[in-house]
C-alpha positions as CSV (number, residue, x, y, z in Angstrom):
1,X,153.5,53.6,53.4
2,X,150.0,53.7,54.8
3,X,148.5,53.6,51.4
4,X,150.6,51.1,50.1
5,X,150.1,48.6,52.6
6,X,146.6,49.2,52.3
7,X,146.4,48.5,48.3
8,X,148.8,45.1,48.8
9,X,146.8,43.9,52.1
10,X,143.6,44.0,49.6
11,X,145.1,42.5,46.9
12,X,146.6,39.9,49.2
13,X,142.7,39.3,50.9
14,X,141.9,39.0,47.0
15,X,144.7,36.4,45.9
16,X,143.8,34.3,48.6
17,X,139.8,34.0,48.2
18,X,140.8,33.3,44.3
19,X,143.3,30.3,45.3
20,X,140.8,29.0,47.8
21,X,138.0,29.3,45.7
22,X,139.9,28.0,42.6
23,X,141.3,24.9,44.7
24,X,137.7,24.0,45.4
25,X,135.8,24.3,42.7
26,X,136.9,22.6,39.4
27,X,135.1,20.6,36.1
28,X,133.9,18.1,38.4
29,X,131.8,21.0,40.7
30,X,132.6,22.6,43.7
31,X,133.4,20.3,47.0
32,X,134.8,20.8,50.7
33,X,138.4,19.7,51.4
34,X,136.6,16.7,53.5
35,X,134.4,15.5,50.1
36,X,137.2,14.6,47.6
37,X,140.5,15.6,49.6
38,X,142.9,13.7,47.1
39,X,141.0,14.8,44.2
40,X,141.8,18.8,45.9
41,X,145.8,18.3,47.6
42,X,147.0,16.0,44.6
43,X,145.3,17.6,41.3
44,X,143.4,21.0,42.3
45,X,146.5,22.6,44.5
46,X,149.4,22.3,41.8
47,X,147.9,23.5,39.8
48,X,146.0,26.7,41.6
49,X,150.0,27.5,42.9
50,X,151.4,26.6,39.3
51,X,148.5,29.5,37.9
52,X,149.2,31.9,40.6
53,X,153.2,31.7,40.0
54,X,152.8,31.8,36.6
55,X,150.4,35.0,36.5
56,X,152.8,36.7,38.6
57,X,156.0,36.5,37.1
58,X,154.0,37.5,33.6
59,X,152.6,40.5,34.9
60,X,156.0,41.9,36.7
61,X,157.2,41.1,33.6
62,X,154.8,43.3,31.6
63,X,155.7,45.9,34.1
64,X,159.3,45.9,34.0
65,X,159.4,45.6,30.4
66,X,156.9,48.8,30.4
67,X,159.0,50.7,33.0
68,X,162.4,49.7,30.4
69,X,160.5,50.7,27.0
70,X,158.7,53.5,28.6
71,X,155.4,52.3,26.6
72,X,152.5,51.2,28.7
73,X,151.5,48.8,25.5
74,X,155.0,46.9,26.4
75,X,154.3,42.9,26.6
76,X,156.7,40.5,28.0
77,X,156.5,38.4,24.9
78,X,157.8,41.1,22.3
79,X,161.3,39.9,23.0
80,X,160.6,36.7,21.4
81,X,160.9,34.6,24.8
82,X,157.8,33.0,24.4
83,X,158.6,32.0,20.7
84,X,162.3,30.2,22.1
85,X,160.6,28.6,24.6
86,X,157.5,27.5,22.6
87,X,160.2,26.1,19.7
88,X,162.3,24.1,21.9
89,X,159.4,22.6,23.9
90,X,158.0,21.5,20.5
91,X,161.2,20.4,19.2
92,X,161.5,18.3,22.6
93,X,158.2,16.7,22.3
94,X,158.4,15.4,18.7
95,X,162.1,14.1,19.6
96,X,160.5,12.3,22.9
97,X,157.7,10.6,20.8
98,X,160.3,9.1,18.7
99,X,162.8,8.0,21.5
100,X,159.9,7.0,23.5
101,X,160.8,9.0,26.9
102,X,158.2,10.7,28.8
103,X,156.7,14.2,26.9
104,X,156.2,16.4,29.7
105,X,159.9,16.3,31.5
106,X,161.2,16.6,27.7
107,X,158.7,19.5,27.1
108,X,160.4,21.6,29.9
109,X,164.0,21.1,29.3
110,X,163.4,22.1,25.8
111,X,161.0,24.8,26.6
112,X,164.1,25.9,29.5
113,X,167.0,25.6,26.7
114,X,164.7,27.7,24.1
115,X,164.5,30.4,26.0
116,X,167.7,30.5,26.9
117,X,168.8,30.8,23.3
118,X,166.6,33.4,22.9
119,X,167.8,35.1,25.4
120,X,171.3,35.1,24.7
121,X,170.8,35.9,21.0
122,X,168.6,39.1,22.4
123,X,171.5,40.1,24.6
124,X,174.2,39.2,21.9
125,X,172.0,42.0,19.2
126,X,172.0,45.0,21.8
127,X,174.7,44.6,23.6
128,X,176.4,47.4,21.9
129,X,174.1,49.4,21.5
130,X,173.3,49.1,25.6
131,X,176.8,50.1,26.1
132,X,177.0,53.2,23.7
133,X,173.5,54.9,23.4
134,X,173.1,55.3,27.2
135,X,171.2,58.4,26.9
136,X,169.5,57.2,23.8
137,X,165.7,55.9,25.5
138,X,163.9,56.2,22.1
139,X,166.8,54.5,19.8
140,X,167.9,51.6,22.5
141,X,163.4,50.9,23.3
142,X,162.8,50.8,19.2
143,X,166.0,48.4,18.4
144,X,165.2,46.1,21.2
145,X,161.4,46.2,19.7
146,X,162.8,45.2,16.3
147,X,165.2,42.6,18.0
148,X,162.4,40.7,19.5
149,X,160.0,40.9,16.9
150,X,162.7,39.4,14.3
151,X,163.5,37.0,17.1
152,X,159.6,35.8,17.8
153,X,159.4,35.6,14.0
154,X,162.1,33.4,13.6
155,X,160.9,31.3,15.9
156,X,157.6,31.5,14.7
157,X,158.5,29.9,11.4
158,X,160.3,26.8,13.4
159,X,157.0,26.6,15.8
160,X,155.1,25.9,11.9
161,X,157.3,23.5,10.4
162,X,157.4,21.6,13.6
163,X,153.9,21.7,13.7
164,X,153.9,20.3,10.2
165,X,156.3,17.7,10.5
166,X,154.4,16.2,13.9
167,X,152.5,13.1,14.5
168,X,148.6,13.6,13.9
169,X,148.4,11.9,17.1
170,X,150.3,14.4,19.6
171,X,149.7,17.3,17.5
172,X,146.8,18.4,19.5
173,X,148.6,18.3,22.7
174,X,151.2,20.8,21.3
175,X,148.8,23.0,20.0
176,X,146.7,22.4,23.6
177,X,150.4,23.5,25.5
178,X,151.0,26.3,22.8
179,X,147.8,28.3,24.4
180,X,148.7,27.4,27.9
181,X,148.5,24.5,29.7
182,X,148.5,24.4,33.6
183,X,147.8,20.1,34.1
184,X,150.3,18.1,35.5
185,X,152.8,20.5,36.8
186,X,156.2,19.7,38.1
187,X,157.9,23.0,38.1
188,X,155.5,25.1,40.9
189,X,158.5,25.2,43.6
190,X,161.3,26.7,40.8
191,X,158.4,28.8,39.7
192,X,157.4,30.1,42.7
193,X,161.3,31.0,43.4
194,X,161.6,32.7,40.6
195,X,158.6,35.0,41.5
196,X,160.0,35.5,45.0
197,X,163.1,36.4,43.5
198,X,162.0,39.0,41.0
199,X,159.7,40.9,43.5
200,X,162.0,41.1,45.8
201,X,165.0,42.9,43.3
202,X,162.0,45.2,41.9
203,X,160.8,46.3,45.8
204,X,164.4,46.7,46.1
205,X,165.1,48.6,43.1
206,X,161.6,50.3,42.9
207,X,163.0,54.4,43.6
208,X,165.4,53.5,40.9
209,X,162.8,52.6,38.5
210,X,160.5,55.3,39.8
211,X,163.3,57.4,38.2
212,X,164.2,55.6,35.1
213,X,160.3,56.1,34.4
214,X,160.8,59.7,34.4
215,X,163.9,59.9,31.9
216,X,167.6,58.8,31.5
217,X,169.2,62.0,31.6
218,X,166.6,62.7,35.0
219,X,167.5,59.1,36.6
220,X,171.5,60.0,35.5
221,X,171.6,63.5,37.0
222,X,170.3,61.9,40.4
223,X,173.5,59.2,40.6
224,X,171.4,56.1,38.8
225,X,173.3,53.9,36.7
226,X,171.0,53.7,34.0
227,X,173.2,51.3,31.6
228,X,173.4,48.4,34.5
229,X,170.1,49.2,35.4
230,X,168.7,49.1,32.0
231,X,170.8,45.5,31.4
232,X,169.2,44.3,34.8
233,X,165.8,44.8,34.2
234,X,166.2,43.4,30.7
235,X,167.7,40.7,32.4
236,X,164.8,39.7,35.5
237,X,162.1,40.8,32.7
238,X,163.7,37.8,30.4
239,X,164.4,35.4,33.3
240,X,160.5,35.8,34.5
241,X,159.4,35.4,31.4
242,X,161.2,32.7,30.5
243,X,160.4,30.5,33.8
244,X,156.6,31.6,33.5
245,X,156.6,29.9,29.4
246,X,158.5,26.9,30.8
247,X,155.9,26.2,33.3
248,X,152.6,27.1,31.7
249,X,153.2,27.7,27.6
250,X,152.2,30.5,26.0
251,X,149.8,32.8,27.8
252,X,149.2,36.3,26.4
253,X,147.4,39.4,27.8
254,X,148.7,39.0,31.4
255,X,151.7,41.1,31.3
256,X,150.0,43.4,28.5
257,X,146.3,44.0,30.6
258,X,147.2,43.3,34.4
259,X,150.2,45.9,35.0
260,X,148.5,49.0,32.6
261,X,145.1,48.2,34.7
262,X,147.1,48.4,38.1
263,X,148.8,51.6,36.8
264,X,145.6,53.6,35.8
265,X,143.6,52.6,38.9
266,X,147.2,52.8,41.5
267,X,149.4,55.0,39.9
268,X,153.0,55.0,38.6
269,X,155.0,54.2,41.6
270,X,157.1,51.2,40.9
271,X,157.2,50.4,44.3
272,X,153.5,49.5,44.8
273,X,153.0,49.0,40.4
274,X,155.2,45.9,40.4
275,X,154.5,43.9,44.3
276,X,150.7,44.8,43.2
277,X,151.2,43.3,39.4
278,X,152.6,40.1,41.1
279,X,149.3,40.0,43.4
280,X,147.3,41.1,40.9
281,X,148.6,38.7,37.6
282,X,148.5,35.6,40.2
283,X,144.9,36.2,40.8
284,X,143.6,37.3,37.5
285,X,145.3,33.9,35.7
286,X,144.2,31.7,39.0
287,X,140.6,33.0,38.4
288,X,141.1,32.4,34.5
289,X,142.2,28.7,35.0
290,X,139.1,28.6,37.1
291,X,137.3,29.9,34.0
292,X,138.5,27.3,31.4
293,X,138.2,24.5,33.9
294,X,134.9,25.1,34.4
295,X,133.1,27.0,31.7
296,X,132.7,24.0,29.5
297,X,133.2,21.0,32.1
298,X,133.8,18.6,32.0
299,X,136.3,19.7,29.2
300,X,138.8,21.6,30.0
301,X,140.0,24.7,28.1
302,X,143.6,26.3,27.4
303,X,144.0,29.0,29.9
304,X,145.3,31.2,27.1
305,X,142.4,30.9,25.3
306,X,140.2,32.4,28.3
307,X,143.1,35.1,28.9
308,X,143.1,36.1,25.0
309,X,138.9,36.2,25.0
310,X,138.5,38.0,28.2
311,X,141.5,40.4,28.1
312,X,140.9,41.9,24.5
313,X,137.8,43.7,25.6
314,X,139.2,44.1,28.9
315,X,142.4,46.3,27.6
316,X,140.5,48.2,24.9
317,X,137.9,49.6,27.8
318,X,141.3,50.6,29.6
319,X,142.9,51.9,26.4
320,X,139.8,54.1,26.4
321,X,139.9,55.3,29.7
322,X,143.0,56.2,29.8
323,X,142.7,58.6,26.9
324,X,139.7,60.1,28.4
């Protein structure tokens, strides 16, 4: 207990110099709340809490999905979430430009309703399989692999003819929300619930994971229900996932870099892994927003772009170290 409220106090210390320091400094330089206190409470904020919500639902994501696959390479995206969402935003947006509604309202329902047929045509493909391979880790973490890779791929094709068929006009501000765009949020306080909510059922659940992480037949021989379990975790995995693309787009390398670096330096307890992977993906995508507001101001940079440059060299150090 003493060690785990040591590791979360820090990374708590940590989260909160990022969203300070992220809230005050921006493309236009760094300023004291007094200086430019719209410019910081209407524009700077939102956005920080929008980055830090978003972060942490991908990176307990990553971890759940790890925990679930048993493969510390696991991503959030490999169910094809990201690809729904991405397709229905898109969709949205090109049918808002020719009904002449507002894009960014349209861009979320869609974006909401995408991944929501994503996920129901992810549950629909191993739902039997869930039911009747129970003890069957390796067959059940393989088919749902294939699942969401034919399901991202799918959507991957709608994603380019979209792209094909839109206006030269909007089209770079669907390929700007495709690498993640954190401006002119309205979804921080549904985002931020949804983070809340899936920490608090993986604290609750963490001993049961702890033991799913070691084996079905181990987490069934010690009274675990590993099939509602398994369904569950699919489930909040999807559902944080899901919310985080809605808000933000697509970001990659958070749930992939954020919960395998927590795990090598913390260990494999799911009960400090997935608290500190909230804590932990928060900062690391605050501090990236930070990075493509900044690094070429005054223009400002997709924060997946900053994610994808930094976190390739990032995970293949980690890779390394962790087959020393």
């Amino acid at each position: 207990m003493r060690r785990a409220l040591t590791i979360l106090t820090g990374l708590a210390l940590l989260s909160v110099l990022a969203l300070a320091g992220s809230a005050l400094c921006g493309s236009t330089g760094c300023m004291l709340p007094g200086d430019a206190d719209p410019v910081i409470r209407l524009l700077r904020v939102p956005r920080v809490l929008a980055a830090f919500a978003v972060g942490g639902l991908l990176a307990v994501a990553g971890a759940l999905m790890q925990v679930l696959l048993r493969n510390p390479l696991a991503d959030p995206y490999v169910l094809g979430l990201s690809g729904g969402a991405a397709a229905g935003a898109l969709i949205a947006m090109v049918g808002a430009i020719h009904l002449g509604i507002a894009q960014d309202g349209a861009a979320g329902l869609g974006a909401a309703l995408g991944s929501g047929l994503a996920m129901l045509l992810l549950f629909a493909l191993v739902r039997q399989p869930l039911r009747h391979l129970p003890s069957a880790p390796f067959v059940f973490g393989h088919r749902l692999i294939l699942t969401g890779v034919m399901i991202a791929s799918g959507f991957g094709a709608l994603i380019t003819l979209v792209l094909s068929l839109a206006p030269d006009a909007q089209l770079r501000g669907m390929i700007f929300w495709l690498l993640g765009d954190l401006e002119g949020n309205r979804y921080i306080l549904p985002a931020w619930l949804a983070l809340l909510a899936v920490v608090g059922w993986s604290v609750s659940k963490g001993h049961s994971l702890n033991m799913l992480a070691r084996g079905e037949n181990f987490a069934q021989l010690l009274g675990v229900p590993v099939v509602r379990l398994r369904l569950t975790t699919l489930c909040v995995a999807s559902v944080a996932t899901a919310v985080a693309v809605t808000v933000a787009g697509t970001i990659g390398f958070v749930g992939l870099v954020v919960p395998h670096a927590i795990r090598l330096v913390f260990g494999n307890d799911q009960r400090i892994l997935l608290p500190a992977s909230a804590l932990a993906g928060g900062t690391v995508l605050t501090l990236a927003d930070l990075m493509a507001r900044t690094v070429v101001a005054p223009t400002q940079l997709p924060v997946g772009v900053i994610t994808a440059i930094v976190g390739v060299p990032v995970f293949l150090w980690l890779l390394s170290r962790s087959r020393a």
